[in-house]
C-alpha positions as CSV (number, residue, x, y, z in Angstrom):
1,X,42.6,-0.6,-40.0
2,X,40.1,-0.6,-42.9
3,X,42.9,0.2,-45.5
4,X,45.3,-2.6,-43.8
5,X,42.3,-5.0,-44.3
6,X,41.6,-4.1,-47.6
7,X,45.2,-4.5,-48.6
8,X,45.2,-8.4,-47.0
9,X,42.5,-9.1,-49.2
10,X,43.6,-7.6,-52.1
11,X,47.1,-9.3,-51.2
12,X,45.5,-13.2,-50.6
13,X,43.4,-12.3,-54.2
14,X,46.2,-11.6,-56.0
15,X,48.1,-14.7,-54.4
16,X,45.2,-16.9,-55.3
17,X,44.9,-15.7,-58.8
18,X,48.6,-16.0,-59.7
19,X,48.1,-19.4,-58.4
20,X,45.7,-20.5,-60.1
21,X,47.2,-19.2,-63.5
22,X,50.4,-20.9,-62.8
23,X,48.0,-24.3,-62.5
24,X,47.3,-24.0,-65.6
25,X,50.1,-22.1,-67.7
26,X,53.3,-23.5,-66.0
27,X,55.6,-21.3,-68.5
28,X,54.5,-17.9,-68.1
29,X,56.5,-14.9,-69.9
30,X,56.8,-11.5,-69.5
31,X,55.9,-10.8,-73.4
32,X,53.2,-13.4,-73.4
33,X,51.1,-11.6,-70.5
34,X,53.0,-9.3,-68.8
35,X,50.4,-8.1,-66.1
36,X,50.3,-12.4,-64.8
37,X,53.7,-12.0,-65.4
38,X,54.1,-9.1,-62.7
39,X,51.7,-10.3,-60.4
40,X,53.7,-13.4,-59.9
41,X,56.7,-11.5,-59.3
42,X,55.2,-9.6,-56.4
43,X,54.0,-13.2,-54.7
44,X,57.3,-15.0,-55.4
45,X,58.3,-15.2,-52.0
46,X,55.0,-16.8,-50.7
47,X,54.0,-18.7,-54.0
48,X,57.5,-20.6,-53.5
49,X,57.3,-21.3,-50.6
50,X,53.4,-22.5,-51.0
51,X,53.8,-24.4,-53.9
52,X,56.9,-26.2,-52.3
53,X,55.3,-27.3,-49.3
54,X,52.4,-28.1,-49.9
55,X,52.5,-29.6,-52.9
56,X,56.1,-30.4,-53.8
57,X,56.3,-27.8,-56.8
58,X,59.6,-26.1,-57.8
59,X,58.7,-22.4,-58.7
60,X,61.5,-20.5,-61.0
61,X,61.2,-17.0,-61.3
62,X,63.8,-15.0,-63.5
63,X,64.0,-11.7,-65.2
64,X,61.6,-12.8,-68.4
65,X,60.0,-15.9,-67.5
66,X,58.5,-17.9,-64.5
67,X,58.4,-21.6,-64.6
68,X,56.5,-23.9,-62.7
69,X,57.8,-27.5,-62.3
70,X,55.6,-29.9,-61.0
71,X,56.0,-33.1,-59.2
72,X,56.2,-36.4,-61.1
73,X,52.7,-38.4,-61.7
74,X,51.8,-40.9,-60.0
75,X,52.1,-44.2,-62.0
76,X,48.0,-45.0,-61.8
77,X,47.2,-41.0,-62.9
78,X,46.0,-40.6,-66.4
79,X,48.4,-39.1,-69.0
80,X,48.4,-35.4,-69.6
81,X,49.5,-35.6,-73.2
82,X,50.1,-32.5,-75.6
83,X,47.9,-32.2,-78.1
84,X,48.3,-30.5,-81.9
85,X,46.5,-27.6,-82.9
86,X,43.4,-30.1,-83.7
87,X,43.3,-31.7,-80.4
88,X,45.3,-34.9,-81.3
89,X,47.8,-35.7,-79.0
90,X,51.2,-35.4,-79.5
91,X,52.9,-39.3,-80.7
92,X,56.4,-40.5,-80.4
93,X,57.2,-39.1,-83.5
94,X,56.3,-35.7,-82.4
95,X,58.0,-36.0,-78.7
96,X,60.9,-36.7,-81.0
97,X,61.0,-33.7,-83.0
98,X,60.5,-31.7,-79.7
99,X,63.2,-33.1,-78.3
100,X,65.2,-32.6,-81.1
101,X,64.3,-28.7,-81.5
102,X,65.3,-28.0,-78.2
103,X,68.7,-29.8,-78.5
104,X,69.3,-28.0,-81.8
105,X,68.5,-24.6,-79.8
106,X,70.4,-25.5,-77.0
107,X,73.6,-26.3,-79.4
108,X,76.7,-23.8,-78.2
109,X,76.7,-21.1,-80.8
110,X,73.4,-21.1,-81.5
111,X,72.1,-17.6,-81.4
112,X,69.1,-15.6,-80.1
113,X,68.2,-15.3,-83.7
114,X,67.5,-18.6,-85.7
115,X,66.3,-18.8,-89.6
116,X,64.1,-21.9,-89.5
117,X,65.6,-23.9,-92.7
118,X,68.7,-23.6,-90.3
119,X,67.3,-24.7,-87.7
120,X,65.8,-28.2,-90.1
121,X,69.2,-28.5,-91.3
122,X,70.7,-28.4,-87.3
123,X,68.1,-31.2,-86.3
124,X,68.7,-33.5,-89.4
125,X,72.8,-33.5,-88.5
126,X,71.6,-34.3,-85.3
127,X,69.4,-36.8,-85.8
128,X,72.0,-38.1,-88.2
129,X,74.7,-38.3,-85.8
130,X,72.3,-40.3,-83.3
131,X,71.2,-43.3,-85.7
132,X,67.7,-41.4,-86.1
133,X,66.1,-41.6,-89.6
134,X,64.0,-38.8,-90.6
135,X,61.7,-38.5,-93.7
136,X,60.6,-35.9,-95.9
137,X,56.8,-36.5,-95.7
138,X,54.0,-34.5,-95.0
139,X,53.1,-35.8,-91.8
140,X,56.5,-35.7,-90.3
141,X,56.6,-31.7,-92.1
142,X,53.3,-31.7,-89.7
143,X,55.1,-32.8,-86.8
144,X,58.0,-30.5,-87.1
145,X,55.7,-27.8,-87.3
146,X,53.4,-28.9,-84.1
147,X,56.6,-28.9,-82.2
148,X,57.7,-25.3,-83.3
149,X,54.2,-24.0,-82.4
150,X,54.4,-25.8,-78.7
151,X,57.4,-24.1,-78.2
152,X,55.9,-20.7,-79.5
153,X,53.0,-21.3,-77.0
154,X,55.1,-22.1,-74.2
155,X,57.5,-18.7,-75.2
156,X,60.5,-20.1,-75.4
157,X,60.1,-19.1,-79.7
158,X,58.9,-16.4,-81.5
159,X,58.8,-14.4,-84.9
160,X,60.9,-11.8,-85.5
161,X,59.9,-8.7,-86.5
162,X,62.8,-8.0,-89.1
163,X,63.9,-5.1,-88.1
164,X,66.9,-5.9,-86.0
165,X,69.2,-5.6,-88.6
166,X,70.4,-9.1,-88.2
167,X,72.4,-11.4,-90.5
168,X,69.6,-13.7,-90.3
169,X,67.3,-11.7,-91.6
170,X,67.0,-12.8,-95.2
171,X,64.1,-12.2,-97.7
172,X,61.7,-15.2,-97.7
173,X,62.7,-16.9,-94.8
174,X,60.9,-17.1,-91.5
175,X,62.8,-15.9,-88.2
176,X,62.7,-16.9,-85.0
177,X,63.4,-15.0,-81.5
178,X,64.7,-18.1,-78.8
179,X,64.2,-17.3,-75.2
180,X,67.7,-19.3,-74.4
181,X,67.4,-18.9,-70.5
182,X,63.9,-20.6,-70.6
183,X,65.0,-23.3,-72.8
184,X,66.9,-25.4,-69.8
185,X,63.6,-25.2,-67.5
186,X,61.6,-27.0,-69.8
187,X,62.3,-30.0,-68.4
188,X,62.4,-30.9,-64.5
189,X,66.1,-31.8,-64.6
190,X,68.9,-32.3,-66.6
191,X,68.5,-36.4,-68.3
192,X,72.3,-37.0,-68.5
193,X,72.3,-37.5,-64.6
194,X,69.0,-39.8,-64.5
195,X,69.2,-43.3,-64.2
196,X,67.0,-44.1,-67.0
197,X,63.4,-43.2,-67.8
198,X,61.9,-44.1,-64.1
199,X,63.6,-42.0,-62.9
200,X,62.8,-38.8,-64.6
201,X,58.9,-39.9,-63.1
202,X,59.0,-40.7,-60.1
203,X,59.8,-38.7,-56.8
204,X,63.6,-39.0,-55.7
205,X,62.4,-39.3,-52.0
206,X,59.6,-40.4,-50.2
207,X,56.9,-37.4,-49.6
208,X,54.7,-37.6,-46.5
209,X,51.3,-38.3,-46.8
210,X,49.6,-35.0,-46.4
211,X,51.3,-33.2,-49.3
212,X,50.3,-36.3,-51.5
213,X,46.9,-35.7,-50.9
214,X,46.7,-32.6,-51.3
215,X,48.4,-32.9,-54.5
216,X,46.1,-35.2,-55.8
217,X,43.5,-32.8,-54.1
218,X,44.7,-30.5,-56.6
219,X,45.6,-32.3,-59.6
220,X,42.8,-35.1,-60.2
221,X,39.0,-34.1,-60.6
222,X,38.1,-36.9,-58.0
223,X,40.2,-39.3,-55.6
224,X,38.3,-42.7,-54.4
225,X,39.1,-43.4,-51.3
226,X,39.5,-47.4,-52.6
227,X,42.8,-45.8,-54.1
228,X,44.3,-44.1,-50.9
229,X,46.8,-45.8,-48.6
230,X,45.9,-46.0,-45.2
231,X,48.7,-42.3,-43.8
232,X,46.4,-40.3,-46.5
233,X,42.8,-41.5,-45.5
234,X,44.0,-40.5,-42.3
235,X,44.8,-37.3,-43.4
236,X,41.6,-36.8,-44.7
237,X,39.6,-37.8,-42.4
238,X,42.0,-35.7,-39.5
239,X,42.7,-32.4,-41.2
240,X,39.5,-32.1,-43.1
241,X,39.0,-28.8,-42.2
242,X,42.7,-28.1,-42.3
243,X,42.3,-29.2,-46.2
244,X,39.4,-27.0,-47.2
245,X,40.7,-23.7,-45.4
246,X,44.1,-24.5,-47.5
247,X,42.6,-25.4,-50.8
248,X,40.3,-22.6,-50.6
249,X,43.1,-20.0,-49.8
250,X,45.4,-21.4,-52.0
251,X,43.4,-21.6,-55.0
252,X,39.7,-20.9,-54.7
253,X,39.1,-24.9,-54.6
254,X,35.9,-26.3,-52.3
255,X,36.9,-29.7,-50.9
256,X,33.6,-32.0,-51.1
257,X,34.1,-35.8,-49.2
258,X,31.7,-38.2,-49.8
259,X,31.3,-42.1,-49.1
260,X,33.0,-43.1,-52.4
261,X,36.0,-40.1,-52.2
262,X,36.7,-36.5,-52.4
263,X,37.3,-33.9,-54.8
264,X,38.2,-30.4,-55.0
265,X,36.3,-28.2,-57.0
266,X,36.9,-24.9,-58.6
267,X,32.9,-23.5,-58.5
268,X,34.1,-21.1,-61.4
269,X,34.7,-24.0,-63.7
270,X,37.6,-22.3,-64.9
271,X,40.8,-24.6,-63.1
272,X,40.8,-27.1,-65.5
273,X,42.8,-28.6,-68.5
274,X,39.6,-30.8,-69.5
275,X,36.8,-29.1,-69.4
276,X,33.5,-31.1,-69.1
277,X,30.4,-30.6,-70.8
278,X,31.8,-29.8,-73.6
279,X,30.9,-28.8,-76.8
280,X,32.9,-31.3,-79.2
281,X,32.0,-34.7,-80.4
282,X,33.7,-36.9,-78.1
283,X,32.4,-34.1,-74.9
284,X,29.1,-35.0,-75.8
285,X,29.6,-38.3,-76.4
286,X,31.1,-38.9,-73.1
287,X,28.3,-37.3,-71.3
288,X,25.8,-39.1,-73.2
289,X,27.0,-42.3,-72.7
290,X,27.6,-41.5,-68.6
291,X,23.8,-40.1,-68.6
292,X,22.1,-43.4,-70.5
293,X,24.6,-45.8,-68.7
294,X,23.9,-44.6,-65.4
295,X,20.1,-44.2,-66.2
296,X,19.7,-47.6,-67.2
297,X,21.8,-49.3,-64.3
298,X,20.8,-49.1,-60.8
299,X,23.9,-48.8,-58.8
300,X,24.2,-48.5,-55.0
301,X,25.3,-44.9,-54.1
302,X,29.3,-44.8,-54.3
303,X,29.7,-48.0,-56.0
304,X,31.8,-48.8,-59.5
305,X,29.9,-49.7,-62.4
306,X,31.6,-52.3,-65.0
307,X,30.4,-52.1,-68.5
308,X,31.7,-54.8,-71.4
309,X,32.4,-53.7,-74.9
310,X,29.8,-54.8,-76.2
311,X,27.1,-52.9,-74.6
312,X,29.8,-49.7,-74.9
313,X,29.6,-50.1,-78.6
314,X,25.8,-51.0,-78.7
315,X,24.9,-48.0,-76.8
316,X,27.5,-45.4,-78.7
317,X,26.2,-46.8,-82.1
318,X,22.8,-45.7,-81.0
319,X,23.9,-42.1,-80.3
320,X,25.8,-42.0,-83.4
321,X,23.2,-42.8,-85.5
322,X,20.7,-40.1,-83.4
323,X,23.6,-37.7,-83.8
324,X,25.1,-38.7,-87.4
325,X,24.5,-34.9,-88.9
326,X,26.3,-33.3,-86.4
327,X,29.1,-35.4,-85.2
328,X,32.7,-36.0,-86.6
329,X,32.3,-38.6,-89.4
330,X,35.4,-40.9,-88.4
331,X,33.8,-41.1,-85.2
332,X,30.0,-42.0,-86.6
333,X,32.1,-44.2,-89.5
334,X,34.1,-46.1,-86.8
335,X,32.1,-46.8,-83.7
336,X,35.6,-48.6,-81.6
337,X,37.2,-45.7,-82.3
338,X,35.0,-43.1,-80.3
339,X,34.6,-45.9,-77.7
340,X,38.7,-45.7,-77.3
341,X,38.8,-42.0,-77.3
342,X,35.7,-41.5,-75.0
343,X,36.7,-44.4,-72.7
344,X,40.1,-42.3,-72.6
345,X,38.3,-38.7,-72.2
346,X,36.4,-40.0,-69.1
347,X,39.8,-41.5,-67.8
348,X,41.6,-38.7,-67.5
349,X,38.3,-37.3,-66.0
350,X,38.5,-39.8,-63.5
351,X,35.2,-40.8,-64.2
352,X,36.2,-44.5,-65.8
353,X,38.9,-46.7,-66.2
354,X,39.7,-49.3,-69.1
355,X,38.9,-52.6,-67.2
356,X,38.9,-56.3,-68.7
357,X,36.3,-56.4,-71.2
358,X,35.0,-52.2,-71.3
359,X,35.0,-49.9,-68.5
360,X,34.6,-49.5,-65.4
361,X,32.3,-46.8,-64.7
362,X,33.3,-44.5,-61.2
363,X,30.9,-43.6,-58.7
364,X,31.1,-39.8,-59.3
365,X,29.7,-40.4,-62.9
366,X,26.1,-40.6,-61.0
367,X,26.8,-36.9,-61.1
368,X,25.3,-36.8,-64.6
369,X,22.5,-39.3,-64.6
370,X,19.4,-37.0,-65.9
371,X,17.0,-35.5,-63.9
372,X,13.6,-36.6,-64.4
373,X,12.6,-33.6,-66.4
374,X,15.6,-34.0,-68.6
375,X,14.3,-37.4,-69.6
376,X,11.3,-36.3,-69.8
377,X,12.2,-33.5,-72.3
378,X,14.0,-36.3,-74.9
């Protein structure tokens, strides 16, 4: 009995960890980390059929790769961009080059083996043949090269090693290894059969209300209740306990409702694509301006906070200068600038949203108003 025990834990661990790494690393490859790798194989069964139900996910897993796809956004959800190796996020010129490396890849007669000028000189006839102009700048160069490496993150490229005896490999030149069967999974379907971009984000059919929460559960650092229909706070208020056993189980999460909402948190601080504290400029920035805003502004408990621009920029000028030494300099230089990417950070926090004239500051931002000793100490 003790050693069928131990196996059900070690089982539901093992569930909840492969889980929780496919949250955050939807494209997963058996050469990239091939112990996650196997331990996603040996829950497929379950981890489709949990991921399906409960939250609307499609799980792929083949021979070399698994692939999580996950439901479209919501329209009112903050964007999940892709960011550059220094943190900017990807632009429309870079989406373009994506798009066009995968095309180029996808190409019949392509090969598992590509030299990279080939490659450039596959995605400039393409681009040529569809009307799109493409320069020879450095910054474009720069998005080319952001796109290969996104694609060499996700595992769908990689370097050769040379020694395959290959045509292809040639003195010099820069080969790359393409994961072909991964390639047509990057994306949630196939565009030539959707209507037009809507469609490719937004759910086909309607999804009953208890999966919707608990995707947003799952996906969104806090829901306000102000922004649930009436089937969901139902749900919530029903099958609370249902929901914490579930999130728990499924993914380690602890369900917390309050007046104002509810959140699921991960008490490792590990399930997250944003993590916050942080230790960059706009991190600290963001908490900064959260701690002083909500220190200086009584607020009932669980209600909004709106803040205009001007106070925004007053205030973030202030810790700009306080912080000038250590800071990023465009940031100190240009004070509307940090106010648009902090008012951004804390979005997709779901701690503010851009409203009228500022912000409006969320009820869960109280969170970080200093204790008295930390004012004290400053």
């Amino acid at each position: 009995m003790t050693t069928s025990t131990g196996t059900v834990a070690q089982d539901t661990t093992g569930r909840r960890h492969a889980a929780r790494v496919l949250l955050q690393q939807p494209i997963l490859t058996a050469a990239q980390d091939p112990e996650t790798f196997e331990l996603v194989r040996r829950h497929a069964t379950s981890l489709k059929s949990m991921f399906a139900d409960r939250l609307g996910y499609t799980l792929v897993v083949d021979t070399s790769f698994v692939r999580l796809t996950k439901a479209p956004i919501e329209g009112s959800a903050p964007s999940r961009p892709l960011r550059r190796g220094n943190g900017d996020e990807f632009g429309a010129t870079a989406y373009m080059y994506l798009a066009l490396v995968c095309a180029a890849l996808l190409a019949p007669g392509t090969e598992d083996r590509v030299l990279v000028s080939n490659l450039v000189d596959r995605i400039r006839v393409d681009a040529e043949e569809h009307g799109i102009e493409l320069g020879d700048t450095l910054s474009e160069r720069r998005h080319l090269v952001s796109a290969l490496h996104t694609l060499q993150e996700w595992g769908v490229l990689g370097e050769s090693d040379g020694d395959g005896g290959h045509e292809a490999d040639v003195p010099g030149e820069v080969t790359l290894t393409v994961d072909r069967a991964l390639l047509p999974h990057l994306l949630s379907g196939p565009l030539h059969k959707a209507a037009g971009p809507a469609a490719v984000l937004s759910s086909p059919v309607p999804e009953p209300p208890t999966r919707r929460l608990y995707r947003r559960l799952v996906e969104n650092p806090f829901v306000a209740r102000a922004d649930l229909d009436a089937d969901a706070l139902d749900v919530l208020v029903r099958d609370r306990a249902e929901l914490t056993r579930l999130l728990d189980e499924d993914f380690g999460l602890v369900l917390e409702v309050r007046t104002e909402g509810a959140l699921a948190y991960d008490p490792d601080g590990e399930l997250t694509d944003v993590p916050f504290p942080g230790a960059g400029t706009l991190e600290q920035a963001a908490l900064l301006l959260v701690s002083e805003l909500t220190d200086r502004y009584e607020t009932e408990p669980g209600d909004d906070l709106h803040v205009d621009t001007g106070t925004l920029d007053a205030v973030l000028g202030e810790l700009a200068a306080t912080h000038a030494r250590t800071w990023r300099r465009d940031y100190v230089r240009d004070v509307p600038l940090l106010r648009r990417d902090v008012t951004s950070l804390l979005a997709r926090l779901g701690l503010a949203r851009p409203f009228e004239d500022g912000l409006m500051l969320a009820a869960p931002a109280a969170r970080y108003r200093p204790t008295a000793a930390e004012r004290s100490a400053t």
